[in-house]
C-alpha positions as CSV (number, residue, x, y, z in Angstrom):
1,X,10.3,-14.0,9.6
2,X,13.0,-14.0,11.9
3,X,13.3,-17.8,13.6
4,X,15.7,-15.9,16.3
5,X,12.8,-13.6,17.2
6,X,9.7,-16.2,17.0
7,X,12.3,-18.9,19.3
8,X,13.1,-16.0,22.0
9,X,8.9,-14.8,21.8
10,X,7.6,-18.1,22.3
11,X,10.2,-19.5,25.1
12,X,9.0,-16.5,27.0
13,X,5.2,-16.4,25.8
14,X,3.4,-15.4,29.3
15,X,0.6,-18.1,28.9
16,X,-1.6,-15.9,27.5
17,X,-0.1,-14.5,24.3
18,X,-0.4,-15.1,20.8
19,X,1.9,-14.3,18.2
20,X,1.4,-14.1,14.5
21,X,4.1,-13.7,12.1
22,X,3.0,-12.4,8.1
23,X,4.6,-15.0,5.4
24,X,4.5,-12.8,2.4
25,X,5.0,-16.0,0.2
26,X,2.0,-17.8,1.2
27,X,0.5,-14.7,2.0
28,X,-0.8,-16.3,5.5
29,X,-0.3,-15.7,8.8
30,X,1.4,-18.0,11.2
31,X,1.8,-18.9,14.5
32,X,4.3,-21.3,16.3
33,X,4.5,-23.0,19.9
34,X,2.5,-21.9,22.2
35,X,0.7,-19.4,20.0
36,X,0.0,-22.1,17.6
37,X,-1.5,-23.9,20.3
38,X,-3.7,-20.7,22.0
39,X,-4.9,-20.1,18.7
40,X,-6.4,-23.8,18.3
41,X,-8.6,-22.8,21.3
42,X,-10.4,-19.8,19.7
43,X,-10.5,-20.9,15.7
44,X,-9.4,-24.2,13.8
45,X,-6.5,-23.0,11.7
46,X,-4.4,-25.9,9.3
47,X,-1.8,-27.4,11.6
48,X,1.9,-28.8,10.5
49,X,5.1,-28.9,12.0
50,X,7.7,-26.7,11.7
51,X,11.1,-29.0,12.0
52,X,13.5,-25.9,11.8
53,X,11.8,-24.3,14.8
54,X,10.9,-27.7,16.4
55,X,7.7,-26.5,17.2
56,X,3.9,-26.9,15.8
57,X,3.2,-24.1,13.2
58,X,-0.6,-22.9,12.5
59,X,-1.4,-21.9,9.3
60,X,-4.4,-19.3,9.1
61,X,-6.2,-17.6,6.4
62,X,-8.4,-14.3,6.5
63,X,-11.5,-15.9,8.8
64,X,-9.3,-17.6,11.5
65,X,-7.8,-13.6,11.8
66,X,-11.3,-12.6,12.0
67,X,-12.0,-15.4,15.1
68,X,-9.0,-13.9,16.7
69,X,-10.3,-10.4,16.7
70,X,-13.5,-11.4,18.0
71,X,-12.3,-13.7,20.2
72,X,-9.1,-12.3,21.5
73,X,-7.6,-8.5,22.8
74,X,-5.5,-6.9,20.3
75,X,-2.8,-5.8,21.5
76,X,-0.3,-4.7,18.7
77,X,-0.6,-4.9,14.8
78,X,1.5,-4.2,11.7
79,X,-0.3,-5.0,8.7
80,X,1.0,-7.6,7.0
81,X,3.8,-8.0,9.2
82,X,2.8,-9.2,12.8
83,X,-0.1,-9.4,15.3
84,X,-0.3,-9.8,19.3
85,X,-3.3,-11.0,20.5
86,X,-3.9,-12.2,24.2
87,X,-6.2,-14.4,25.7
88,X,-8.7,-12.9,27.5
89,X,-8.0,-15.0,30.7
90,X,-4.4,-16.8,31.2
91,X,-4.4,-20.4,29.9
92,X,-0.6,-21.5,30.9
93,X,1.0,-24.3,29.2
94,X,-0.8,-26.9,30.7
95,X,-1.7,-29.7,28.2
96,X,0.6,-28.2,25.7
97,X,3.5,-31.1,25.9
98,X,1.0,-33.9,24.6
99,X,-0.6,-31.9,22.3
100,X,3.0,-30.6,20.3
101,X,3.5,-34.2,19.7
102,X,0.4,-35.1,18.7
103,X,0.8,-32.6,16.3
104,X,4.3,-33.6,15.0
105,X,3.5,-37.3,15.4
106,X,1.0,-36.2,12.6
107,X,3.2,-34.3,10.6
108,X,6.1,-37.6,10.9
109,X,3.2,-39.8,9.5
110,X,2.8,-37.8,6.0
């Protein structure tokens, strides 16, 4: 995964995308930012916080990918390497402040 890349998509994430990046050591997909937190509203994926990235990170198995693709418009895919999703009406950022450090108020805590 390329932090450069995931920093640049997510500062410029329209309010409506979601970006999942492959980790081909945990062999899971994740998703950071404002991704992280579009995918919370559509499945309920293992949350942490990614320090390096400064950012919430969402950890997601097989079934949350599933939820996505039900839930979501595909719009590009390389398996095992990326997905873009986007919501199917825009969401914004609008909440998203209090929720990133809820989540790495949790991840401080452990």
């Amino acid at each position: 995964m390329d932090k450069e890349a995931i920093l640049r998509q997510e500062t410029d994430n329209d309010g409506q995308s979601v970006f999942l990046y492959y980790d081909p050591m945990a062999g899971l997909y994740l998703a950071f930012g404002l991704s992280a937190y579009y995918v919370t509203m559509v499945t309920n994926p293992y949350m942490s916080f990614s320090d390096e990235l400064g950012m919430p990170a969402a950890l997601l198995r097989k079934d949350h990918i599933l939820a996505l693709r039900q839930g979501l418009k595909k719009v590009e895919h390389e398996r095992k390497k990326y997905y873009h999703f986007q919501m199917k009406c825009p969401v914004g950022d609008a909440g998203y402040s209090r929720w990133k450090q809820s989540i790495e108020a949790k991840h401080n805590c452990t």
